[in-house]
Structures are given as structure tokens and as C-alpha cells.
C-alpha positions in Angstrom: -15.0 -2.6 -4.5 -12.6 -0.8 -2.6 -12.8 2.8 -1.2 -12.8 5.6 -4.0 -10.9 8.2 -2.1 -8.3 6.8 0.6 -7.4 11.2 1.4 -10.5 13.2 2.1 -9.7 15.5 -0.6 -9.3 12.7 -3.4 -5.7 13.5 -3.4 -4.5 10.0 -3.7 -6.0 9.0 -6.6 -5.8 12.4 -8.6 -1.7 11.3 -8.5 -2.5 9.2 -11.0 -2.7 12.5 -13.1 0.9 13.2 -13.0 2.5 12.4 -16.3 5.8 10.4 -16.1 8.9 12.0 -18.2 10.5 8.8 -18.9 9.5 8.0 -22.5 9.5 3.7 -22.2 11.6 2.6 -24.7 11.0 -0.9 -26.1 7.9 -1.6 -23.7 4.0 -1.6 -25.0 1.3 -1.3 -23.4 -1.5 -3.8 -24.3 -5.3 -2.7 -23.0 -7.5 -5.5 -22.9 -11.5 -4.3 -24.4 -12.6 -8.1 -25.5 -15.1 -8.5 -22.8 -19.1 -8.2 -23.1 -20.1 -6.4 -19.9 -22.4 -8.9 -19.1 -23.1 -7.5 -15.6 -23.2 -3.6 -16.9 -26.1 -4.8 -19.0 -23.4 -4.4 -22.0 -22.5 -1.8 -23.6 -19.6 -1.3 -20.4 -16.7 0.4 -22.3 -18.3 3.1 -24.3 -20.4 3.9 -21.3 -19.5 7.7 -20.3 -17.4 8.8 -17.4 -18.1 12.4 -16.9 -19.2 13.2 -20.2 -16.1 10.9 -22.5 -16.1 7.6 -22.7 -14.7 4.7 -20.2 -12.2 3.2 -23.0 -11.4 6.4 -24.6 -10.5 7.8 -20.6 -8.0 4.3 -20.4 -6.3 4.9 -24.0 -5.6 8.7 -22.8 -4.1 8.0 -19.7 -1.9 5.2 -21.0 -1.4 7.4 -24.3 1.1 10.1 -21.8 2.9 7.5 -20.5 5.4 7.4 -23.2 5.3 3.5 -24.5 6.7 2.7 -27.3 3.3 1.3 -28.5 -0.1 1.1 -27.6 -2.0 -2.0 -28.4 -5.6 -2.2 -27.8 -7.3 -5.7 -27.6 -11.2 -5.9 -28.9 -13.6 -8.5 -29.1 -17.8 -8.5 -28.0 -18.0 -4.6 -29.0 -15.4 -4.5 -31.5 -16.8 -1.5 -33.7 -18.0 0.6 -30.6 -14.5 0.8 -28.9 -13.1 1.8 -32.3 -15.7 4.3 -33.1 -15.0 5.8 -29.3 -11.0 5.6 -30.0 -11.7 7.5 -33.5 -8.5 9.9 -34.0 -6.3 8.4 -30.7 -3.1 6.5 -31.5 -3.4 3.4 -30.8 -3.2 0.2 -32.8 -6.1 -2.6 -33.3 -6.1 -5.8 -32.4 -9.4 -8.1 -32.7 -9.5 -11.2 -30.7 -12.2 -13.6 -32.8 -12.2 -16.2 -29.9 -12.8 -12.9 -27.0 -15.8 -15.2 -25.5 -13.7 -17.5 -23.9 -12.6 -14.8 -21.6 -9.8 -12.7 -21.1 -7.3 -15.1 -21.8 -8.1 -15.0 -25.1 -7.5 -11.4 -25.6 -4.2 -11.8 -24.1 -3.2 -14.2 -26.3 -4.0 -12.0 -29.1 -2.5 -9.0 -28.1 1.0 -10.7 -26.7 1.1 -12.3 -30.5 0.4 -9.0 -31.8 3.4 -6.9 -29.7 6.6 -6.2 -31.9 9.2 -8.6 -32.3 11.9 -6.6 -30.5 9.5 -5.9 -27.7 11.1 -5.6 -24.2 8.4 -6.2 -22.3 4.3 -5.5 -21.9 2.5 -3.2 -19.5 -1.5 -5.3 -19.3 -3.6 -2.6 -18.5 -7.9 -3.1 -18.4 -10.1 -1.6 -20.8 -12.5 -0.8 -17.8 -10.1 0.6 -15.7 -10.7 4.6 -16.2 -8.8 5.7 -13.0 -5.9 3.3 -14.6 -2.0 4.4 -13.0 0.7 5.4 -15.0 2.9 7.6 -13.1 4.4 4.6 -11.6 4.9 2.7 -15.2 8.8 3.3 -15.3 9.2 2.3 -11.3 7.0 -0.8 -12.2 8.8 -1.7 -15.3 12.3 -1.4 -13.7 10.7 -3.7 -11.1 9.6 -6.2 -13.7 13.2 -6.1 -15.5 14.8 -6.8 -12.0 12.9 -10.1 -11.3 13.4 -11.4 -14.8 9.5 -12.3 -15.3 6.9 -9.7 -14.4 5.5 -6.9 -11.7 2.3 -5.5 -10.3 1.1 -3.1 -7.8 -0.5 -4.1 -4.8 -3.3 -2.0 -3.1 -3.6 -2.7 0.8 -2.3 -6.2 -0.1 -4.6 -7.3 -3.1 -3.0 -7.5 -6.5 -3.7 -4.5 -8.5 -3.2 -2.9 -12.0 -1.1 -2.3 -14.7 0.9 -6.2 -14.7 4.1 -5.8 -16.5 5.5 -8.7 -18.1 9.4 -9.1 -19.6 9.6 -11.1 -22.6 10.4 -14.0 -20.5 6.7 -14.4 -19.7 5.2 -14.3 -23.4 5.2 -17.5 -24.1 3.6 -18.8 -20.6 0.6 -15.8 -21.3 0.6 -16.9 -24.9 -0.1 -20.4 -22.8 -3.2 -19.2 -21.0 -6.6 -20.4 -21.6 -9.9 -19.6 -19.9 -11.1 -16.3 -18.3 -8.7 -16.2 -15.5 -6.3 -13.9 -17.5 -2.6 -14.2 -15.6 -3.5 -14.1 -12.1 -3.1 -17.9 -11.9 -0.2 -18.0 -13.9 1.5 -15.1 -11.4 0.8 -17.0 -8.5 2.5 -19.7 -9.6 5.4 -17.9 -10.2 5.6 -15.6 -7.0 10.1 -16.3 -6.7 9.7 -14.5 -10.2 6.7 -11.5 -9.5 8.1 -8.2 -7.8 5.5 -6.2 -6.3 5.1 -2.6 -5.6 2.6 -0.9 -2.9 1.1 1.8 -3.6 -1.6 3.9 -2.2 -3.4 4.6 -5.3 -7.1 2.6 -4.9 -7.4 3.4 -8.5 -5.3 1.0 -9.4 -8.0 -1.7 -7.8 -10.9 -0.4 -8.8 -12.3 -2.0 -12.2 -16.1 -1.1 -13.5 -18.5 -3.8 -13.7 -21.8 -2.6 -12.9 -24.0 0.9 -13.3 -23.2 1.5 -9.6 -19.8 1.1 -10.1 -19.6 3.5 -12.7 -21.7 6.1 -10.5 -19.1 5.6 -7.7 -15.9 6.5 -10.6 -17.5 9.0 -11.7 -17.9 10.9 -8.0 -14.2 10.0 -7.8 -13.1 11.7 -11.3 -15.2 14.9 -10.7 -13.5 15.2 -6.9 -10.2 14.2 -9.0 -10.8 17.1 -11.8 -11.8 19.3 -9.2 -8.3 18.8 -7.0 -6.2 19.5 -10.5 -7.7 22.2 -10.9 -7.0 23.7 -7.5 -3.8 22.2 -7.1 -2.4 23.6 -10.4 0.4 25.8 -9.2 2.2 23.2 -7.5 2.7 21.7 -11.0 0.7 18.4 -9.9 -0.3 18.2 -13.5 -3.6 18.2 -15.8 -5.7 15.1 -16.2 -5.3 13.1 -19.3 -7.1 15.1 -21.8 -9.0 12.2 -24.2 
């Protein structure tokens, strides 16, 4: 798990407050929440982060990005995350076959985009501190190498993935639990990707520590906003 807060302030991850202005015309974002949360000790998504909800904190941030559509992928807890997403707008997608892993949802969700569809953001259900001021710089990456583009957090692969449409049938492909990471590495003349400074974008919940550690990082995060208000840094995601 990698370090919460790279300034001592928290700074770097409360960027990911900022709002982009772009709206993303003819891009989706998909939001995989098929998984059980086997090492949480279940119940992972519509655990609270600072009083709201881990899914509900993901669809809000991903929500003022300005896609065209958000998707949202269940499966193990399919009527928790919908009862925690009551009133947000999103669209459902239930992926019957979610035990076989995250492929699965995947498939369901890149079968479920629109039919004019440009392209897919993949963002992770358990992913509160998920980016999205860097969507539009991410995308454009994606459109320039024809096939897809991710962050990358002190060189490990990081979150949102964005996909062109030239990749939905090779994800639509994928079986197993491995999700895209295989398929991206064997593709890497075809995969831009973009540093960034943001640990947020690595950092995935997967076990009651882990969530005590996000949580310490939002509160710092909510803490900074507030302070930092006048220089129009922006207002958390309000879910």
C-alpha cells in the first residue's frame, strides 16, 4: 500500500478535489462494484469513509467529471451499492457471472456502454480517493495512441484506465480476475502513460486497516479544502 500523503500537508492528494471544466463528450465512465470483499470480511463498498459510504464517495467524484455517462458495474452486493447510490445519477449494470472476478464485470459494463461511445474511463468501486482532474489529459492521451491510457504512480500502473473503442472488443475478450492489466501489457506500443504525483490514484481498499489509513487521508484532505478555499483549489465531491 503506498504512502497516503506524499506532501506533509496532504496537498497532493487533496488535488484530486479539483473539478475539471471540460465536460467529456462521447466518453463513459464505467465503475467496477462486482467484487465480494473477501479480505474486508465483506461488506467493502458500503463500508463508511468519514461518515458516507466508500462507493457512494467513487460515484461523486467521477459524477463532476463531466462524462457523458456513468455506468456502474454490480455483482456479490448488488442491492447494497444500489441502496448506497439511492438518488445519484448513475446507470445499473448487474454482472450475474461477478464471481469469476473482475473480468467479468468488465465484460458487462463494456457491453453495456452506448453504441456511439468514444471511449471508457475503468475506474474501481473501492477506490474512494479516485482522480479525475486529470480525466481530459488522460483521455486525450488515450485518443493519441489509438488503444488506451493510465496513470502511473512512482512507476506502478495506477487508476482510472481509459480505453478507445479500439480496445472493446479485446476487454470484451477477457476472462478471469486479472481485469486488463494482462491484456495492457501486451499491448505496451499501444498504452500511453501519464505520471502523476497523486498516490491516490494507487491506493485501492481491501482490508479494515486500509480503510483506517483512507480515512486519515480524507479528513487531512477535507481539512486542506477547507483552509485552502481562497485560492479557488475547489470543494471535495459532495456525495
Amino acid at each position: 500500500m503506498p504512502s497516503l500523503l506524499p506532501a506533509a500537508n496532504g496537498s497532493e492528494i487533496c488535488r484530486w478535489s479539483i473539478r475539471p471544466r471540460r465536460k467529456l463528450q462521447g466518453w463513459s465512465a464505467l465503475i467496477l462494484a462486482g467484487g465480494a470483499g473477501r479480505r474486508f470480511g465483506g461488506g467493502k463498498l458500503t463500508a463508511n469513509l468519514a461518515g458516507v459510504p466508500i462507493i457512494r464517495r467513487v460515484v461523486a467524484a467521477v459524477s463532476a467529471a463531466g462524462f457523458a455517462e456513468v455506468l456502474v458495474v454490480t455483482g456479490a452486493d448488488e442491492a447494497g451499492v444500489r441502496s448506497e447510490l439511492a438518488g445519484m445519477d448513475a446507470r445499473f449494470i448487474h454482472a450475474p457471472d461477478w464471481a469469476e472476478g473482475m473480468a467479468a464485470t468488465l465484460r458487462a459494463g463494456i457491453g453495456a456502454l452506448a453504441p456511439r461511445a468514444d471511449g471508457v474511463c475503468v475506474f474501481l468501486g473501492d477506490m474512494p480517493l479516485v482522480q479525475v482532474a486529470d480525466c481530459p489529459a488522460l483521455i486525450m492521451a488515450a485518443e493519441q495512441s489509438g488503444y488506451a491510457a493510465r496513470p502511473r504512480y512512482e512507476g506502478k500502473p495506477a487508476h482510472p484506465v481509459a480505453f478507445t473503442r479500439a480496445a472493446f472488443a479485446d476487454l470484451m475478450a477477457l476472462e478471469g480476475d486479472q481485469g486488463a492489466n494482462a491484456l495492457l501489457k501486451q499491448r505496451p506500443q499501444v498504452v500511453a502513460y501519464l505520471d502523476t504525483a497523486d498516490s491516490g490514484a494507487l491506493l485501492d481498499i481491501d482490508t479494515p486497516a486500509d480503510l483506517a489509513a483512507a480515512t486519515r487521508a480524507w479528513n487531512a484532505c477535507a481539512t486542506s479544502a477547507t483552509s485552502d478555499s481562497a485560492t479557488s483549489r475547489g470543494a471535495l465531491p459532495n456525495p
